[in-house]
C-alpha positions as YAML, in Angstrom:
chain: A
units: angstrom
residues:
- id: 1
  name: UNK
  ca: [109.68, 96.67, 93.50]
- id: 2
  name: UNK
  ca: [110.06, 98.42, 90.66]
- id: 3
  name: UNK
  ca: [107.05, 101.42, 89.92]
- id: 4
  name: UNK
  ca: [104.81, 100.09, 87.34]
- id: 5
  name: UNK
  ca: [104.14, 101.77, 83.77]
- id: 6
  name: UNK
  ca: [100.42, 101.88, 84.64]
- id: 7
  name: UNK
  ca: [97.95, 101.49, 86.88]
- id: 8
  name: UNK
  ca: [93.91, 101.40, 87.22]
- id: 9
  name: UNK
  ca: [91.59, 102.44, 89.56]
- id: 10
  name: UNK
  ca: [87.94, 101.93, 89.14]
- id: 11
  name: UNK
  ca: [85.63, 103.27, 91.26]
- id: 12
  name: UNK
  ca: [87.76, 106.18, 91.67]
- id: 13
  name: UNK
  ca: [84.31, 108.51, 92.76]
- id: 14
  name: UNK
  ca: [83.81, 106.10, 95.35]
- id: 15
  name: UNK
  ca: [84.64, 106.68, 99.19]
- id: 16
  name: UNK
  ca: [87.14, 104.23, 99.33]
- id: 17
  name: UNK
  ca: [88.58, 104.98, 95.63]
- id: 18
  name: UNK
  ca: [88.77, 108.61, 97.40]
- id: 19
  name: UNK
  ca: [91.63, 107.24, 99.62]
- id: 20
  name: UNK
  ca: [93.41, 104.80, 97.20]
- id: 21
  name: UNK
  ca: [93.80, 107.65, 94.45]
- id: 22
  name: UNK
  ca: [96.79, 109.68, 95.85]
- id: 23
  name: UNK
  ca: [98.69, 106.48, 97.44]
- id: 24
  name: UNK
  ca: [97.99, 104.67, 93.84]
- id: 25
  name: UNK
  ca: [100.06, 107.34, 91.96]
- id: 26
  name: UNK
  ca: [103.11, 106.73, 94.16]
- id: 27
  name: UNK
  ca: [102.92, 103.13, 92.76]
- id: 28
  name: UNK
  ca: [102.96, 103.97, 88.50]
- id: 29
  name: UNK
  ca: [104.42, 106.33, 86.41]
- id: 30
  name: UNK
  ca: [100.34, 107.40, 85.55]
- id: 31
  name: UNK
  ca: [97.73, 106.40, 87.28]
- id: 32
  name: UNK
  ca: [94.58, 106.50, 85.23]
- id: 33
  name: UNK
  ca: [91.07, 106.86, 87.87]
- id: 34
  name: UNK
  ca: [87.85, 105.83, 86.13]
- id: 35
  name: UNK
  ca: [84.25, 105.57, 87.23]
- id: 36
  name: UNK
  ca: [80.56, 106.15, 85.71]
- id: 37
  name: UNK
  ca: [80.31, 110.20, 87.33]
- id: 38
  name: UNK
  ca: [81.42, 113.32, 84.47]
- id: 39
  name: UNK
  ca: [84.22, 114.96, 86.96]
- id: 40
  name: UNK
  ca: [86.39, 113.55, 90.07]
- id: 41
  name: UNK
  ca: [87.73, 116.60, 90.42]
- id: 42
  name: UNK
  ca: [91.07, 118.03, 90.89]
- id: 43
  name: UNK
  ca: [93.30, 115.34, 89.78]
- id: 44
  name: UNK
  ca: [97.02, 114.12, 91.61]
- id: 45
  name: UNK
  ca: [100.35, 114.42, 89.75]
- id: 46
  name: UNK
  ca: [100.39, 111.26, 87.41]
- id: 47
  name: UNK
  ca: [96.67, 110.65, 87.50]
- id: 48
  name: UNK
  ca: [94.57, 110.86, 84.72]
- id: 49
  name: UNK
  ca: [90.24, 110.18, 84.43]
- id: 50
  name: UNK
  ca: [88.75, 108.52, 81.81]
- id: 51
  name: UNK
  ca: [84.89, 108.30, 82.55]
- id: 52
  name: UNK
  ca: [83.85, 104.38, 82.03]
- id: 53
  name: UNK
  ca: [80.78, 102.53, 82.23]
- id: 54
  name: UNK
  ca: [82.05, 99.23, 83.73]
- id: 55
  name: UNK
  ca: [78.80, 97.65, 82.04]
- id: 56
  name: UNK
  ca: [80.53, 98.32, 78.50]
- id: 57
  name: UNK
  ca: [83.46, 95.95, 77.69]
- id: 58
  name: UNK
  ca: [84.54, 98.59, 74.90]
- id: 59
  name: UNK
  ca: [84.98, 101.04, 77.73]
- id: 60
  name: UNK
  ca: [87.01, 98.62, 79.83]
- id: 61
  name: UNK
  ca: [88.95, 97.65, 77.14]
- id: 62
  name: UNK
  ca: [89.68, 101.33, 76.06]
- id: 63
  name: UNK
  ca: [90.74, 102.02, 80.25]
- id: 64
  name: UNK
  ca: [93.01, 99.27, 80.47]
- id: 65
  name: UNK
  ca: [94.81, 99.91, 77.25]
- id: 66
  name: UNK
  ca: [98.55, 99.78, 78.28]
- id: 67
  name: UNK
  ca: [97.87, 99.09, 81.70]
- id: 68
  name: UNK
  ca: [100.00, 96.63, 83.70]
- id: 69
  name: UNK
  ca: [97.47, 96.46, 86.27]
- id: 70
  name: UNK
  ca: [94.09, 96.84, 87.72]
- id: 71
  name: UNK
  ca: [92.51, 97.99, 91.36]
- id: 72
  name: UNK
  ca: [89.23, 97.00, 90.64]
- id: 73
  name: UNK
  ca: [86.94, 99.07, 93.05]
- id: 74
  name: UNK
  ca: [84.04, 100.07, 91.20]
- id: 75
  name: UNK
  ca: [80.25, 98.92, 91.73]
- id: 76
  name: UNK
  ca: [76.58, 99.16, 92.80]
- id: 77
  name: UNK
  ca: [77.88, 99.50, 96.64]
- id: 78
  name: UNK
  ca: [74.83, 98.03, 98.59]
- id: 79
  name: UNK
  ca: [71.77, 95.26, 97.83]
- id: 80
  name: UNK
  ca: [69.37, 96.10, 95.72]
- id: 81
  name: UNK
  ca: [67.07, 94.26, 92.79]
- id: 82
  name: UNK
  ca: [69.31, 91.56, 90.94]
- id: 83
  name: UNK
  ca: [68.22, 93.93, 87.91]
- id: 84
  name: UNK
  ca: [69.78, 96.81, 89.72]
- id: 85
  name: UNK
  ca: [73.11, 94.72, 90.32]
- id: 86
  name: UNK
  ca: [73.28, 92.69, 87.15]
- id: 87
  name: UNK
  ca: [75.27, 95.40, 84.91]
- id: 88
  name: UNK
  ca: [77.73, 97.04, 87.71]
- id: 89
  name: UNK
  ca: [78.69, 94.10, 89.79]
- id: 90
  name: UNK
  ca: [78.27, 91.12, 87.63]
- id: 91
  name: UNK
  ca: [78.63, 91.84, 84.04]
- id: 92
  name: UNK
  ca: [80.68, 95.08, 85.12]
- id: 93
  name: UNK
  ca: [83.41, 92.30, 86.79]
- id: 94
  name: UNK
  ca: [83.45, 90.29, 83.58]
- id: 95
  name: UNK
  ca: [84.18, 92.89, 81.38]
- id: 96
  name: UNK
  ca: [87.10, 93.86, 83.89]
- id: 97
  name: UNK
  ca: [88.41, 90.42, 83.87]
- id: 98
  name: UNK
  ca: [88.05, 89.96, 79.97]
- id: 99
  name: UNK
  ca: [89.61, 93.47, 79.55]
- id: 100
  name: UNK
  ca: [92.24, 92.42, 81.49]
- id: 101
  name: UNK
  ca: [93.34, 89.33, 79.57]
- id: 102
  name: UNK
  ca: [92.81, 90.74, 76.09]
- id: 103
  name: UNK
  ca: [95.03, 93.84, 77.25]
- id: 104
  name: UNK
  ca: [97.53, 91.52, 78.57]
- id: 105
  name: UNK
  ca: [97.35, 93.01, 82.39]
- id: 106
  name: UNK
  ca: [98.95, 90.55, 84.84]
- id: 107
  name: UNK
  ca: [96.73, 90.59, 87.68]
- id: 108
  name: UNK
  ca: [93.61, 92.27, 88.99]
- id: 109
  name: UNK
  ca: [93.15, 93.49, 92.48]
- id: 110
  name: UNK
  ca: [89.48, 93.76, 93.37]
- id: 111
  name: UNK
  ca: [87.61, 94.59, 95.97]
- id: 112
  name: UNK
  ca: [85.37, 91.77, 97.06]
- id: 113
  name: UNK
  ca: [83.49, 91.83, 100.34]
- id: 114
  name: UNK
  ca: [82.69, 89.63, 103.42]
- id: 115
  name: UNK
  ca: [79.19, 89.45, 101.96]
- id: 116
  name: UNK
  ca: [80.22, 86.95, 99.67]
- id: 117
  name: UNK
  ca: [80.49, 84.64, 102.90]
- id: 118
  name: UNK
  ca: [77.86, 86.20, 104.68]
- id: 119
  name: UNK
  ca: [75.97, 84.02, 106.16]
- id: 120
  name: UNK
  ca: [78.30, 82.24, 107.65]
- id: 121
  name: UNK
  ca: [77.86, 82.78, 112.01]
- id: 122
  name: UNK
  ca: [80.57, 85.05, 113.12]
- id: 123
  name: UNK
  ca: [81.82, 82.40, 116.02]
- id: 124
  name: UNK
  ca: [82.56, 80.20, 113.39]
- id: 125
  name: UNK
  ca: [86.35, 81.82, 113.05]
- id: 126
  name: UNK
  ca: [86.30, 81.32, 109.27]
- id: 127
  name: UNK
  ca: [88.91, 81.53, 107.12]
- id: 128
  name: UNK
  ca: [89.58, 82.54, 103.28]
- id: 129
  name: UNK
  ca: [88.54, 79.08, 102.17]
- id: 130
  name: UNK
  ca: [85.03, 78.65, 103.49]
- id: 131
  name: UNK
  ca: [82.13, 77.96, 100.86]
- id: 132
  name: UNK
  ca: [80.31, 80.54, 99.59]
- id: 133
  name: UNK
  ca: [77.32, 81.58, 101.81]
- id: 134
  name: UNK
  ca: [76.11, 84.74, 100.70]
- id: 135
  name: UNK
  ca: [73.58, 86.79, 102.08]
- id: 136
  name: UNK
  ca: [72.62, 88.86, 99.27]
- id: 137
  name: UNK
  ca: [72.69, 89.31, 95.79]
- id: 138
  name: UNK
  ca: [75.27, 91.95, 96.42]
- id: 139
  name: UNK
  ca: [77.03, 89.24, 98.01]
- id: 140
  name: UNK
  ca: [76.66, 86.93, 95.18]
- id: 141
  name: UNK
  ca: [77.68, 89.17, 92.70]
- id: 142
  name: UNK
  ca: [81.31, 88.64, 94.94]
- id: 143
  name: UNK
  ca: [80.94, 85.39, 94.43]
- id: 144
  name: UNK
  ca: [80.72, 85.66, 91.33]
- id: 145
  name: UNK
  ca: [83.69, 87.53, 90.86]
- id: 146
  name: UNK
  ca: [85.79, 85.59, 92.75]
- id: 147
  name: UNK
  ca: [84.86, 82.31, 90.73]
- id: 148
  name: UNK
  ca: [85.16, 84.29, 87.72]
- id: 149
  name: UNK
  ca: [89.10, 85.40, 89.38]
- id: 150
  name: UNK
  ca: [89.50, 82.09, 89.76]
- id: 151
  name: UNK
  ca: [89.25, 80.65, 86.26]
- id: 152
  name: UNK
  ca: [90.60, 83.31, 84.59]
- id: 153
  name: UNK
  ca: [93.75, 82.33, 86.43]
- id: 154
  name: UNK
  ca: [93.06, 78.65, 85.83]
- id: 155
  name: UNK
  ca: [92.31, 79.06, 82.40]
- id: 156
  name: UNK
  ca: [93.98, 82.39, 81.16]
- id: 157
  name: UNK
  ca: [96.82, 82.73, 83.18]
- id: 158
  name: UNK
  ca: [95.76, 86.47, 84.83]
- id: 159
  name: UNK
  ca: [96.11, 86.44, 88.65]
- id: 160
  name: UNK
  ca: [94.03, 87.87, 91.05]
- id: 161
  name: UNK
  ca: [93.73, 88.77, 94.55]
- id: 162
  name: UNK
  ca: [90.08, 89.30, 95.68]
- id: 163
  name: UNK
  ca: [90.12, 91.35, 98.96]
- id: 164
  name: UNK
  ca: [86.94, 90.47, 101.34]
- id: 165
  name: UNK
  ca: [86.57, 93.67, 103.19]
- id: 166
  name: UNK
  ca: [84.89, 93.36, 106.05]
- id: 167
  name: UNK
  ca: [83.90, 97.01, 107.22]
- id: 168
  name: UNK
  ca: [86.04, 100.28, 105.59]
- id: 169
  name: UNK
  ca: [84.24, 103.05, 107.30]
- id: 170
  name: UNK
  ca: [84.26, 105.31, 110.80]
- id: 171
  name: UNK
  ca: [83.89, 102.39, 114.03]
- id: 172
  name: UNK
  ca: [80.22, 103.50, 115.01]
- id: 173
  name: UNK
  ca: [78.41, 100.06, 116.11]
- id: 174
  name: UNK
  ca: [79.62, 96.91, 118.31]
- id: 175
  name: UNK
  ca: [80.10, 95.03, 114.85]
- id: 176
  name: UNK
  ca: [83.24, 97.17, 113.39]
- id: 177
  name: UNK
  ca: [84.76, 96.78, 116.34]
- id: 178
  name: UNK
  ca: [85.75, 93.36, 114.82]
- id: 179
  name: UNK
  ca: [85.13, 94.34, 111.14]
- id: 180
  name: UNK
  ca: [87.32, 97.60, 110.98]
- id: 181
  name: UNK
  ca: [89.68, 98.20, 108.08]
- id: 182
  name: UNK
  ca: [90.82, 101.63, 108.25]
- id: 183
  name: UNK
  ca: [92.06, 103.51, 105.36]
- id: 184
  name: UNK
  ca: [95.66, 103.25, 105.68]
- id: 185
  name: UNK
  ca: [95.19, 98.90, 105.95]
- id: 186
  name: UNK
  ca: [92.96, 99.12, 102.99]
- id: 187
  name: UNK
  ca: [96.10, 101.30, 101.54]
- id: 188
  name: UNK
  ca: [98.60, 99.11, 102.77]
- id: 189
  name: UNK
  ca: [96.55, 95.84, 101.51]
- id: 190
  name: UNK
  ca: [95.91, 97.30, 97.55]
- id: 191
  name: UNK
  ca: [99.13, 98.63, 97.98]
- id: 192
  name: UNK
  ca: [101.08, 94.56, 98.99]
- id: 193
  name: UNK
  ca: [99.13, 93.17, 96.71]
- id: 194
  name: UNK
  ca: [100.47, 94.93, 93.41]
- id: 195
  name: UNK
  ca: [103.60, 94.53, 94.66]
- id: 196
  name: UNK
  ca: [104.03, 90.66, 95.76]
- id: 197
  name: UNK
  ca: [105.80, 89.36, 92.94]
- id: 198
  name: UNK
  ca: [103.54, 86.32, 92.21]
- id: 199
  name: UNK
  ca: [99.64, 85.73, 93.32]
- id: 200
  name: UNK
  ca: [98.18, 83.25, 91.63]
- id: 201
  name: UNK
  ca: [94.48, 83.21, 91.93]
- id: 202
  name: UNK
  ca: [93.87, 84.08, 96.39]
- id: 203
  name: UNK
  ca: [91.29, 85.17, 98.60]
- id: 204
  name: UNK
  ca: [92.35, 87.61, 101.67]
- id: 205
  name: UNK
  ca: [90.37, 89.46, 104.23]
- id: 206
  name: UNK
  ca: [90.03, 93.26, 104.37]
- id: 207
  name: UNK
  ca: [90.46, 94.03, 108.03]
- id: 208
  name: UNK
  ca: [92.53, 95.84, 110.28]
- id: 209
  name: UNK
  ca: [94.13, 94.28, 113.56]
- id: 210
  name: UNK
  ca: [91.60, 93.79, 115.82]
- id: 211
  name: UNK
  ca: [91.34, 92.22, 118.86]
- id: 212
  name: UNK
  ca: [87.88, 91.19, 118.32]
- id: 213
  name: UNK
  ca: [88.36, 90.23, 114.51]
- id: 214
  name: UNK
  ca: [86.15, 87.52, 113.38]
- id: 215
  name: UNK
  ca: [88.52, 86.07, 110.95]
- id: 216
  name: UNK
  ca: [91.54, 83.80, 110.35]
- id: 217
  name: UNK
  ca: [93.43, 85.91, 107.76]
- id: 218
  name: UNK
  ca: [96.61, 83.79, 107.64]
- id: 219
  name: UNK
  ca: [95.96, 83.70, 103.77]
- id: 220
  name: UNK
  ca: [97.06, 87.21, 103.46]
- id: 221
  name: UNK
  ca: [100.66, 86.53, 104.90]
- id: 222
  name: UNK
  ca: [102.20, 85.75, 101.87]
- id: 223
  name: UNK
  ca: [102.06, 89.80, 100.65]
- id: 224
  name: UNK
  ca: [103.39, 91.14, 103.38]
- id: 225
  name: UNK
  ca: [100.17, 92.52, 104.65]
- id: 226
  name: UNK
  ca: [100.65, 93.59, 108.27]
- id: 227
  name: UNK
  ca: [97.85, 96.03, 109.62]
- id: 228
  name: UNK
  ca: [98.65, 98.44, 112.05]
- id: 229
  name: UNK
  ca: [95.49, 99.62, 113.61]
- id: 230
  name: UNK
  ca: [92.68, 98.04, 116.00]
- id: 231
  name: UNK
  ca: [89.50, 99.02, 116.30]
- id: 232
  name: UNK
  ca: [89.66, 98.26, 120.17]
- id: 233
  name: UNK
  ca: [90.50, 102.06, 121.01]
- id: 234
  name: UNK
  ca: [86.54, 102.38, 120.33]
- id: 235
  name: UNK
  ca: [85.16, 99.88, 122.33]
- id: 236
  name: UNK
  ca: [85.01, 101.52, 125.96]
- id: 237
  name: UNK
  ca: [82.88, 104.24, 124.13]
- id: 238
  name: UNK
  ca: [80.87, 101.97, 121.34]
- id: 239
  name: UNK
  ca: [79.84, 99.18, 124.14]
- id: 240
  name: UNK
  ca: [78.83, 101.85, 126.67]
- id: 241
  name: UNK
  ca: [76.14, 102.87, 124.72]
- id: 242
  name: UNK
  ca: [75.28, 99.57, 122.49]
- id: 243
  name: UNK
  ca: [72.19, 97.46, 124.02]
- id: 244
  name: UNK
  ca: [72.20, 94.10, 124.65]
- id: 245
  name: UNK
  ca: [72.80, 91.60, 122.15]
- id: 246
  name: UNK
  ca: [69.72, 89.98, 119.94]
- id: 247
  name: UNK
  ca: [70.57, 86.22, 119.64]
- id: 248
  name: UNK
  ca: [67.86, 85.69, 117.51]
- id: 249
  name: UNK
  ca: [68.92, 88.64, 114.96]
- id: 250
  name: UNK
  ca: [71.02, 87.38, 112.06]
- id: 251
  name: UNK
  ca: [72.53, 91.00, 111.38]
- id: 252
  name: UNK
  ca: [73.66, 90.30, 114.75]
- id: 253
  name: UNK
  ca: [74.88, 86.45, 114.77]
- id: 254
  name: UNK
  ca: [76.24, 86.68, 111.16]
- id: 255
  name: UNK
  ca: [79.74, 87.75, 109.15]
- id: 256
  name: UNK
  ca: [77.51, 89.87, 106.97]
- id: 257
  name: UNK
  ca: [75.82, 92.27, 109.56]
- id: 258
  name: UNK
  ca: [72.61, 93.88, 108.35]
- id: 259
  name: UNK
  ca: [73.00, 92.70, 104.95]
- id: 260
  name: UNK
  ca: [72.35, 89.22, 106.72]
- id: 261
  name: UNK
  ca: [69.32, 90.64, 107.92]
- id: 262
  name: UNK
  ca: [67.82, 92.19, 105.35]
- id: 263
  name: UNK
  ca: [65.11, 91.08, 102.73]
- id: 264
  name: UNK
  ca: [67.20, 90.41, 99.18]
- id: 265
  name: UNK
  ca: [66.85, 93.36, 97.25]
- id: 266
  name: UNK
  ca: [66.51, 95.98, 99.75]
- id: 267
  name: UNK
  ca: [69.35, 98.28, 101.26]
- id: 268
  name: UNK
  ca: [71.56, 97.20, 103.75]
- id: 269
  name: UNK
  ca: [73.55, 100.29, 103.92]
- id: 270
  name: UNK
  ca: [70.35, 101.99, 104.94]
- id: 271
  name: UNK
  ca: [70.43, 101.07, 108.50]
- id: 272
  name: UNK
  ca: [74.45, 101.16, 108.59]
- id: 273
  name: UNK
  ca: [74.69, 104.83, 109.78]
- id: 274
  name: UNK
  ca: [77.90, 104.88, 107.60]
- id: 275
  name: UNK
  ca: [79.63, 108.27, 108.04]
- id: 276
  name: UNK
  ca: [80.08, 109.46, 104.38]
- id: 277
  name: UNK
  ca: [84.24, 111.17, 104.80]
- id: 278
  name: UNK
  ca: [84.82, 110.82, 101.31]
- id: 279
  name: UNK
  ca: [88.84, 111.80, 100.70]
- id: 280
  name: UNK
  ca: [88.20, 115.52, 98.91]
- id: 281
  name: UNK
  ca: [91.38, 116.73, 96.35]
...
C-alpha cells in the first residue's frame, strides 16, 4: 500500500499512543499527534502536535483537516462518574466520527475495549459479534462508539474498525495471561487496519497469541492481522505465585476483569497494578 498523505493520532500522551507515534509516521507523509496535555515532547520526523480537546467538535474538525485517516486513541482511560466520562469518551467519539465525515476521512481506527462486552463469562469463547454486555460506563461509552461506527458506515459511508483490546500492558496477574496484547500486536493491528484496502464497518479483538486467549478473533483475519507473541512465557512465574481462583468473584469469572467487579463509577485501574512504561522520545 501506498503511504498515506495524512494521518491522526489521538491520544498521542497516552501510554499506548506512546508506542503507536513513531510506527504511525512510517505509514504518512505527516503524521499529526493530538491530545488534551500542552507538550508531548520531542516530536518524530513527519509528526506534528496540535493540542485538541476531543470534547470540542471545532477542535476535531480543525485536527482532521486534510487527513485521510484517523487512529482514534484518545479518552478518559478507566470508570469513573458518567459525568466524568460523558465529554472524553462519548461526546469526544462523536465529534471524531462527525469530524471525520465532514473532512471526508475514509475510515476511523479506534480503540475500543473488551469492556464493551464485559460482562460476558470468560468460558463463554465469545466472538466479535456477541451483544453488548458492558460492565461499566467506561464500557458503555465503547458501546457507544461502536454503534455510533456502525451507522456512520451505514448511513455516511465512513468505515471503521473498532479494536476491543483486551489487556495492552506488562503480563503481571493470571488474567493477561489470556488478555495480553503487547505493543508490537497493538502496532501490527493499527498498523493492518489502515492498510486493508476495504473495512466496512467491523469489530476485532486486541490480543496477542495466546494460548490461554479467551476469544474467537477469526473476525480480524480479513486484515492480515497475525500476532506474534504469547503471553504463555509468563505463566510458570505468574501462576506460581497467584492464589487460588474465587468462583464467586466476577473480576475473576468475567471478560472485563476488575472493571466487572467494581461499583459503576469507581476505578478499575486502581486495583490493576498496571506498570506505567510509557514509550519516552
Amino acid at each position: 500500500m501506498a503511504k498515506l498523505r495524512k494521518l491522526v493520532l489521538t491520544g498521542a500522551a497516552g501510554r499506548l499512543g506512546s508506542y503507536l507515534r513513531e510506527p504511525m509516521t512510517k505509514l504518512a507523509d505527516e503524521l499529526i499527534s493530538t491530545d488534551i496535555v500542552d507538550d508531548i515532547g520531542k516530536l518524530y520526523p513527519g509528526e506534528h502536535y496540535i493540542q485538541g480537546d476531543l470534547a470540542s467538535l471545532d477542535d476535531m474538525m480543525a485536527v482532521l483537516e486534510g487527513a485521510d485517516m484517523v487512529v482514534h486513541m484518545g479518552a478518559y482511560a478507566d470508570e469513573g462518574p458518567f459525568e466524568k466520562l460523558l465529554q472524553p469518551n462519548f461526546v469526544g467519539a462523536y465529534n471524531i466520527w462527525e469530524a471525520a465525515y465532514q473532512r471526508g476521512l475514509k475510515r476511523v481506527v479506534y480503540g475500543s475495549s473488551i469492556h464493551a462486552v464485559g460482562m460476558h463469562p470468560k468460558n463463554e469463547f465469545i466472538d466479535a459479534e456477541v451483544r453488548h454486555r458492558p460492565d461499566t460506563f467506561y464500557g458503555l461509552a465503547k458501546c457507544f462508539a461502536e454503534d455510533l461506527g456502525s451507522m456512520y458506515w451505514d448511513k455516511r459511508g465512513v468505515e471503521s474498525v473498532h479494536m476491543r483490546i483486551l489487556s495492552c500492558a506488562q503480563v503481571n496477574n493470571a488474567r493477561a495471561l489470556g488478555s495480553w496484547l503487547s505493543y508490537d500486536d497493538l502496532i501490527q493491528l493499527v498498523q493492518r487496519s489502515l492498510e486493508a484496502p476495504s473495512t466496512g464497518f467491523c469489530i476485532v479483538y486486541g490480543v496477542s497469541d495466546n494460548d490461554r486467549a479467551p476469544v474467537d478473533n477469526a473476525k480480524a483475519h480479513f486484515l492480515g492481522y497475525q500476532p506474534k507473541d504469547n503471553a504463555e512465557q509468563f505463566a510458570e512465574h505468574i501462576l506460581a505465585n497467584e492464589p487460588p481462583a474465587d468462583l464467586t468473584d466476577l473480576g475473576q469469572m468475567c471478560q472485563g476483569g476488575p472493571f466487572a467487579s467494581v461499583e459503576l463509577g469507581n476505578s478499575g485501574v486502581a486495583s490493576m497494578n498496571i506498570v506505567d512504561d510509557t514509550k519516552k522520545t
